[in-house]
C-alpha positions in Angstrom: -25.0 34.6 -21.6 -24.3 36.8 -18.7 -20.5 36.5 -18.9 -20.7 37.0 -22.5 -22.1 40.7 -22.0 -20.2 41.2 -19.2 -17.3 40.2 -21.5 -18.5 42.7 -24.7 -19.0 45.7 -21.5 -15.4 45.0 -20.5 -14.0 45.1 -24.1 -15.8 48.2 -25.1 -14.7 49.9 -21.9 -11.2 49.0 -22.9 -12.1 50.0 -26.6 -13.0 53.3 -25.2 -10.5 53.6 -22.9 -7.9 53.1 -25.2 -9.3 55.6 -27.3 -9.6 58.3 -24.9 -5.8 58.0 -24.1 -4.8 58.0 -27.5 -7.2 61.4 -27.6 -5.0 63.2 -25.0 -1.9 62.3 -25.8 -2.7 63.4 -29.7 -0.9 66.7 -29.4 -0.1 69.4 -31.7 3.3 69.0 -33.9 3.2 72.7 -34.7 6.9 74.2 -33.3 6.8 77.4 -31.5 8.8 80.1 -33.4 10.5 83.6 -32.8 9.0 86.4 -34.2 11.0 88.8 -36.3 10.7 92.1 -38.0 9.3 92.0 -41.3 11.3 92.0 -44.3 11.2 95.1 -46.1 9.9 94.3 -49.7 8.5 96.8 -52.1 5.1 95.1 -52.5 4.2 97.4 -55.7 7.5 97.0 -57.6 7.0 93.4 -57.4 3.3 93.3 -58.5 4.6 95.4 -61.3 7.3 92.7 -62.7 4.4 90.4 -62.2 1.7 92.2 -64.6 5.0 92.5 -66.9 5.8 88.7 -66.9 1.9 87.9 -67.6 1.8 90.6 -71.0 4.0 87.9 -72.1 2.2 85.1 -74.0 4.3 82.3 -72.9 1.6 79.5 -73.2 2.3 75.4 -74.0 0.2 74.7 -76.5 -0.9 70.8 -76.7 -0.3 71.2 -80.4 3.7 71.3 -80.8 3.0 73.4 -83.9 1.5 76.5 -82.1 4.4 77.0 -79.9 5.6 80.5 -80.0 9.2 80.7 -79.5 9.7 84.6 -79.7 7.1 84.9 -76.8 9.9 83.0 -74.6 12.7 85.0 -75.8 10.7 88.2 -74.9 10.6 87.2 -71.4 14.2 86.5 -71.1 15.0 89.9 -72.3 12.4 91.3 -69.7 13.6 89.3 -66.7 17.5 90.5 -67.9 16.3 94.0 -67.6 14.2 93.5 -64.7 16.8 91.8 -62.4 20.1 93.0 -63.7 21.9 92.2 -60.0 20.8 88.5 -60.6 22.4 88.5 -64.3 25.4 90.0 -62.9 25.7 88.0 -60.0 24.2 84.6 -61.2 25.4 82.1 -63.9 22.8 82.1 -66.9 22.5 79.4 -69.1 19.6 78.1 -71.3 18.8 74.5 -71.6 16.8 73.1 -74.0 16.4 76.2 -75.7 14.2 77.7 -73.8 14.3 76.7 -70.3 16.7 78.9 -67.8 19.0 77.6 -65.4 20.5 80.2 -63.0 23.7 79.6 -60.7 25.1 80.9 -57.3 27.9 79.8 -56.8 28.6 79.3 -52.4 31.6 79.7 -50.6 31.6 76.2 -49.4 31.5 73.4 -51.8 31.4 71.2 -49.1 27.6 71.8 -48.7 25.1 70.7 -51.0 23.4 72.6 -53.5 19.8 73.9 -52.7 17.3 74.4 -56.0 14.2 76.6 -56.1 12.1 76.2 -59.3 9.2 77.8 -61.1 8.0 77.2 -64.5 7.6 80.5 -67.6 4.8 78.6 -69.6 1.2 78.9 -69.0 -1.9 76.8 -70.3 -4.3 79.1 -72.7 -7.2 80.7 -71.9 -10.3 78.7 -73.4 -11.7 79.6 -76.6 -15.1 81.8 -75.7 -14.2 82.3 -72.4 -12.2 85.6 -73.3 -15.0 87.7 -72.0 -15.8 86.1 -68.3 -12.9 87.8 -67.1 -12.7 90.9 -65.0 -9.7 92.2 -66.4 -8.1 90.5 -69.9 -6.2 87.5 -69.1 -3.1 88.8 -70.7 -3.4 92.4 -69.3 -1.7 91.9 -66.0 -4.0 94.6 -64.7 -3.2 95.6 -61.2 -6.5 96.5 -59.6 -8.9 96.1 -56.6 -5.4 94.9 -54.4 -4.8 92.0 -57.0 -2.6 91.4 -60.2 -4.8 89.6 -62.9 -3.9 87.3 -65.6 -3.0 84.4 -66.4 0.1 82.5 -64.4 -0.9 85.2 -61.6 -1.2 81.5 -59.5 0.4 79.2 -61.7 2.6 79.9 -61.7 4.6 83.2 -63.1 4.2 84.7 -59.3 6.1 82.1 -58.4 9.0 82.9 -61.5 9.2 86.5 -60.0 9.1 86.2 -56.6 12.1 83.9 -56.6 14.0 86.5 -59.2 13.1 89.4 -56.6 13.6 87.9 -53.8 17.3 86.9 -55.1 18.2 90.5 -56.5 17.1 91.7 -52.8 19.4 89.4 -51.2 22.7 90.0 -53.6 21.6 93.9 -53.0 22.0 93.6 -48.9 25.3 92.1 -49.8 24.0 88.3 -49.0 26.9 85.7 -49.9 25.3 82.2 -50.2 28.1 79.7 -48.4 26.1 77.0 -49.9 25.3 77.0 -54.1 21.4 77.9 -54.8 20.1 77.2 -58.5 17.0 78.5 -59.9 15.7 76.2 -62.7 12.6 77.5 -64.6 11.5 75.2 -67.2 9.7 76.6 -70.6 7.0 73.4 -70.7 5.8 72.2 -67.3 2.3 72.2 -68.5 2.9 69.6 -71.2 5.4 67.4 -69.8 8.5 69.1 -68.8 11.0 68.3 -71.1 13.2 71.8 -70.3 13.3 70.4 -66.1 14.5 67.1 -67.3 17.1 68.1 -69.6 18.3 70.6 -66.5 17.9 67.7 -64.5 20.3 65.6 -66.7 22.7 68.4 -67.0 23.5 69.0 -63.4 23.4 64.8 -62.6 26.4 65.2 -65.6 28.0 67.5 -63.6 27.6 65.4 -60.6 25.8 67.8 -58.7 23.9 66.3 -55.7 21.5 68.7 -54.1 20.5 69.3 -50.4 16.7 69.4 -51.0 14.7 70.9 -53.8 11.5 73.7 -53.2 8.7 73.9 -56.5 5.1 74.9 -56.5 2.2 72.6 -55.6 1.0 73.4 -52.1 -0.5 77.0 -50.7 -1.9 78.2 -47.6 -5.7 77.4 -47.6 -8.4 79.0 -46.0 -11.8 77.0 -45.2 -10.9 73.9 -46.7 -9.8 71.4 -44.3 -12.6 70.4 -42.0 -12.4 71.0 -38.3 -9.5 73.2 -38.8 -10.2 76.9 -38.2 -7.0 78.1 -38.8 -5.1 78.3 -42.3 -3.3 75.3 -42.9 -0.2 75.7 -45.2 -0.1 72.2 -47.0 3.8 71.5 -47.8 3.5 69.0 -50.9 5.7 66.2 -49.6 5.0 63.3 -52.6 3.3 64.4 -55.8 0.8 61.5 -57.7 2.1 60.0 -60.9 0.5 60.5 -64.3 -0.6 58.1 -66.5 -2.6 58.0 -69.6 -3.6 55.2 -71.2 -5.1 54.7 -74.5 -7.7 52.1 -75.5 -8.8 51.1 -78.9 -11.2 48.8 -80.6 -11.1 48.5 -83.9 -13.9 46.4 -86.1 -15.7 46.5 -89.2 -17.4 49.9 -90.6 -20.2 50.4 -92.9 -23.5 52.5 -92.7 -25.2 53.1 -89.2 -28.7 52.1 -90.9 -27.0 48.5 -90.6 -24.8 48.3 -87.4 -23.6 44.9 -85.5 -25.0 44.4 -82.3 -22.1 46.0 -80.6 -20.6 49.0 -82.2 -17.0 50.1 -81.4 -18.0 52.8 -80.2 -20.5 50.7 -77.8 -17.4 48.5 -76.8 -15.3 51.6 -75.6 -18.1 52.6 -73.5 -18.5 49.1 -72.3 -14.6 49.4 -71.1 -14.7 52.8 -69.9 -17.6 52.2 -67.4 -15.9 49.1 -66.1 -12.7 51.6 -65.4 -15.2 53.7 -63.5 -17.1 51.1 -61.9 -14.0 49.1 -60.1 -12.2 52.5 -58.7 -8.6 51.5 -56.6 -8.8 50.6 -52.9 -8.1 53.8 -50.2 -4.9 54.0 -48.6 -4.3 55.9 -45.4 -0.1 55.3 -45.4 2.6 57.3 -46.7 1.3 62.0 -47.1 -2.1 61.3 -46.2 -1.5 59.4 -43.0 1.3 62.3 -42.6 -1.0 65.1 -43.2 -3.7 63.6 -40.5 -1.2 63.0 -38.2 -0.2 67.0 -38.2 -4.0 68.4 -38.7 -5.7 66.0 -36.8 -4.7 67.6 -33.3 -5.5 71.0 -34.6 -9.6 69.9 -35.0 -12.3 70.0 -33.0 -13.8 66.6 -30.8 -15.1 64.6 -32.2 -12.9 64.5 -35.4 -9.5 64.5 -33.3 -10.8 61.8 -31.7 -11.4 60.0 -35.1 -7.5 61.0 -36.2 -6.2 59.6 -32.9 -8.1 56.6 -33.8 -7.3 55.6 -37.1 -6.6 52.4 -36.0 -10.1 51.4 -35.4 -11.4 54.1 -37.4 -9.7 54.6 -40.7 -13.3 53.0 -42.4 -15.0 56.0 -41.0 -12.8 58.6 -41.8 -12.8 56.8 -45.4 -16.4 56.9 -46.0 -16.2 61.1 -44.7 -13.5 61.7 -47.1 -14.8 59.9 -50.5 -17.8 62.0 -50.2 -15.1 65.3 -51.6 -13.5 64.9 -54.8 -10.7 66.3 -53.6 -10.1 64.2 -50.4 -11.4 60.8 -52.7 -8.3 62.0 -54.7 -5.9 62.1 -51.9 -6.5 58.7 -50.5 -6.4 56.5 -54.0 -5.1 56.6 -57.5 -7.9 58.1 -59.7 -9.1 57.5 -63.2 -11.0 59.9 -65.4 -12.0 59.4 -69.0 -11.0 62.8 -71.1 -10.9 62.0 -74.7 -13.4 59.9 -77.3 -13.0 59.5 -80.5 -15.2 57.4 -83.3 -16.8 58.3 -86.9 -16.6 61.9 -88.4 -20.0 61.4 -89.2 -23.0 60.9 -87.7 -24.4 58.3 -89.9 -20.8 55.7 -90.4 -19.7 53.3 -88.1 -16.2 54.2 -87.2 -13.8 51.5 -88.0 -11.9 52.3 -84.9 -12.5 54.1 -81.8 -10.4 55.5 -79.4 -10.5 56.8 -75.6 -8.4 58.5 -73.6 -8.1 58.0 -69.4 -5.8 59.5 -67.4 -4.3 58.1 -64.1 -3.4 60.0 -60.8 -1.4 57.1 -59.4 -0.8 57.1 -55.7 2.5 56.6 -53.9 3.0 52.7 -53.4 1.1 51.7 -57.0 3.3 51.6 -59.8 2.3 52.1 -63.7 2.5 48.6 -64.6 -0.3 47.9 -61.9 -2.7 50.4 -62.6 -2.6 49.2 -66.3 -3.1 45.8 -64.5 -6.1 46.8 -62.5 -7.5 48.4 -65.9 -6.9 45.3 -67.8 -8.6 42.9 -65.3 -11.6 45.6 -64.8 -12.3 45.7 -68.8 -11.7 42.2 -69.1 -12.2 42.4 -72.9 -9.5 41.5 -75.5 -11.5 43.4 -77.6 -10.1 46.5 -76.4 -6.6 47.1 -77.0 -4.4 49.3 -74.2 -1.6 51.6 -74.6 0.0 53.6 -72.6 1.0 57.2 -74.2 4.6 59.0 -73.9 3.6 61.7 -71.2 3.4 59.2 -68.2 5.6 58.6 -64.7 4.9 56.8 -61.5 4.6 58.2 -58.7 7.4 60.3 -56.5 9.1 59.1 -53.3 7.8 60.6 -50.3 10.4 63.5 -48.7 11.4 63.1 -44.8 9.0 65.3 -42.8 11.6 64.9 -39.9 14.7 65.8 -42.2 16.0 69.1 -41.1 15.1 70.8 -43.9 11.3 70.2 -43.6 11.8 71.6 -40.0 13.0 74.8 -41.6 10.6 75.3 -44.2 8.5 74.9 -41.5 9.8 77.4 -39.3 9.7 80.0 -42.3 6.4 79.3 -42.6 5.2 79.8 -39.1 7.7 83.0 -38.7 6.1 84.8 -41.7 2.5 83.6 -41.3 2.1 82.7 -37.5 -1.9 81.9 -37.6 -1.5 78.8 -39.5 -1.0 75.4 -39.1 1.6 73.3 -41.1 0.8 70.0 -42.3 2.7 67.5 -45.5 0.0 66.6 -47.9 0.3 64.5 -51.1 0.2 66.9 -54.3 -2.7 65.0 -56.9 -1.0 67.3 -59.5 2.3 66.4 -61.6 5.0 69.5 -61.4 8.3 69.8 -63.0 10.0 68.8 -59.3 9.6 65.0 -60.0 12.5 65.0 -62.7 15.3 66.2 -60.0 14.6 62.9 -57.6 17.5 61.9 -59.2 19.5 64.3 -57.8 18.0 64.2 -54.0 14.9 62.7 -51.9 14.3 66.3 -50.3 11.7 67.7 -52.8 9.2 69.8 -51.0 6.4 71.4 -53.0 5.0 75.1 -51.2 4.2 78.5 -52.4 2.3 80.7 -49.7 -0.3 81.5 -52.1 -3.2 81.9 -50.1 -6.2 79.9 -51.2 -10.0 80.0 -50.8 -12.7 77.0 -52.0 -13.8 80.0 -55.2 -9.9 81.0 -55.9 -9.6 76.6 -56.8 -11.2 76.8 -60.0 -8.8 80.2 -60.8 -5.9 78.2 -61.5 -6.3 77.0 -65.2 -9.8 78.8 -64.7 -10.9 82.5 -65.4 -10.1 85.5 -63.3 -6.7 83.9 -62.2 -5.3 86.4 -59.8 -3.1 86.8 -56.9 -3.4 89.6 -53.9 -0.4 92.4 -54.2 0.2 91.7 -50.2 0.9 87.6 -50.8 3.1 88.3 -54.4 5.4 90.4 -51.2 4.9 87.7 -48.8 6.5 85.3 -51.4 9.6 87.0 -51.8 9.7 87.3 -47.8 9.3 83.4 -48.2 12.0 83.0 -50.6 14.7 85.2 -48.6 14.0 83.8 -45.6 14.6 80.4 -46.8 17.9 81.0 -48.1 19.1 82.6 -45.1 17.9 80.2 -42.7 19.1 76.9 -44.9 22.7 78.1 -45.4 
């Protein structure tokens, strides 16, 4: 018995040991960068193409029929009159009727292409919440060191600070040697049709692009824990979007007389066994990445933990399914959005139908999620389809590729108190329809972005600080001067 505790002692002061090493040698991967003089950029000029670009109602409309074509046309005229040194410079051509493709052409065709991307559409403002916000959500009102409205975040700043950002560099005299497109689709928010056709047009033309910047990570403040500092999250994989639809169909008639399971009662079955068998964790691929870059930058004991993953990914698990938003990073999701049964109160619907949508990690594919569902519901009762609007997941982008290394370094010049660090975007943006044309797609806008500014994006009081809307265009020109 002795030699067995002496045993266990001498293998937990390995254990320990071990663990202690891996502690110190778990060093920061943040690069040490030159400081340089800012880049002039008239901060109000570009908060005032902003609150010009959000007057117009571009929104995408879940209902095909309430599109608004002339809204779109409006801001094409406005962004020709408010860059003309990018119309006159850079190739114009609309795709898919609405969508914009701009060109640049570079003095060496030898190197590849770059992209930068933003989308013009917007979601709507929810009916009877007009009157929660500050400042009307179509006003663009510049006030209190903000512009207000809606696609401040999400992503019209995004739209403008590329356009500006591209008429200050042609004004300077810049000459790209490589090409740089701008593609802004008109319908990111209900699919993306306008990115794929763009997509589709430039694999026709055989174009093969160096790497590929969109939307989908900021700098955030407060929000990972043990981390002081800012950390500006570089999307480097995006989640996949399923929905699937499940029916049941059986008999009607009057409620005074129902069977002992009702459709209705059958879909409810099947969604809580969706809910109640949720997909196993998985540390590999962005997340691992983005605790591999964070975790030296906490305080003990977490950077012990992150060191440690090896013998303590379960705890680090159980920490992070307590957040919705880490749960989400770590496994594909499922959430129940839509039910349908009778029109009436008092008739038992013939058929009933439910909507879930997926958030499908990197390494699960569509066919297995709707395998996992299938298994959990175990119920041929309940028919499953899976709708139009769905894609697997992206690949994951190199974090050591050059080109991470100088988005990196742009970030760091521009905004030296944070920390850089990949993440996996739980969102779908337009970028996944150019993985065709390369396996560089990094997702990063330096919006800067509290726990309470979260809920602004698709939310009320959407908004974005004049100083970041200048910081973005700073971001933008850098980029394309240090990745030619």
């Amino acid at each position: 018995m002795k030699k067995i505790l002496l045993g266990i002692a001498g293998l937990l002061v390995i254990i320990i040991a071990i663990m202690l090493i891996k502690t110190a040698t778990f060093t920061s991967k943040q690069v040490e960068v030159t400081q340089q003089d800012m880049i002039a950029v008239d901060r109000m000029a570009v908060a005032q193409h902003l609150s010009g670009a959000i007057q117009l109602k571009t929104i995408s409309w879940q209902e095909e029929s309430r599109f608004n074509p002339a809204a779109f046309l409006e801001l094409h005229r406005y962004l020709e009159k408010t860059y003309p040194l990018v119309h006159k410079t850079m190739t114009r051509e609309k795709v898919a009727g609405y969508s914009l493709l701009f060109t640049w052409k570079g003095s060496d065709p030898s190197k590849k292409p770059v992209l930068l991307m933003a989308h013009q559409d917007v979601v709507p403002i929810e009916a009877g919440t007009e009157g929660d916000w500050t400042y009307p959500g179509f006003s663009g009102r510049i006030a209190d060191g903000f512009v207000w409205g809606r696609g401040a975040l999400d992503i019209k700043n995004g739209l403008v600070s590329i356009l500006d950002a591209m008429e200050n560099l042609i004004r300077q005299g810049f000459k790209p040697e490589r090409t740089i497109y701008l593609a802004f689709g008109h319908d990111e928010e209900i699919g993306g049709k306008g990115a794929a056709a763009m997509s589709a047009l430039l694999e026709k033309r055989g174009v093969k692009l160096e790497y590929v910047v969109d939307e989908g990570g900021a700098i955030m403040e407060g929000m990972v824990p043990g981390v002081k500092k800012p950390v500006a999250l570089i999307g480097i994989a995006e989640k996949g979007y399923m929905t699937l639809e499940l029916t049941v169909k059986g008999e009607g008639g009057h409620s005074s007389m129902p069977p002992e399971h009702t459709t209705v009662g059958i879909l409810s079955k099947a969604i809580c066994a969706i809910e109640s068998n949720p997909f196993s964790a998985d540390l590999k691929g962005a997340a691992e990445k983005m605790f591999q870059y964070v975790g030296p930058e906490m305080s003990f004991p977490l950077n012990m933990v992150m060191a440690n993953l090896w013998l303590l990914e379960p705890v680090l698990e159980g920490q992070l399914k307590g957040s919705q938003a880490t749960n989400a990073s770590l496994r594909t999701t499922a959430a129940a959005t839509m039910i349908r049964g009778s029109d009436k109160e008092n008739v038992l619907p013939q058929k009933a139908t439910a909507m879930v949508n997926f958030r499908i990690i990197p390494g699960e594919t569509m066919d297995s999620v709707t395998e996992h569902v299938r298994d959990a519901i175990d119920d041929e009762r309940v028919q499953i389809r899976r709708t139009e609007n769905s894609n697997g997941p992206s690949g994951v982008s190199d974090v050591e590729s050059k080109e991470f290394t100088a988005l990196r370094a742009t970030i760091n010049t521009l905004f030296p108190d944070v920390i850089v660090a990949p993440y996996l975007v739980l969102g779908a943006t337009d970028s996944r329809h150019y993985s065709n044309l390369t396996d560089k797609i990094f997702r990063f806008i330096p919006e800067r972005m509290k726990p309470e500014d979260l809920e602004r994006q698709h939310g009320t009081n959407e908004r974005i600080g004049i100083d970041e809307l200048a910081d973005c265009v700073r971001y933008y020109m850098m980029l394309m001067q240090s990745t030619q």
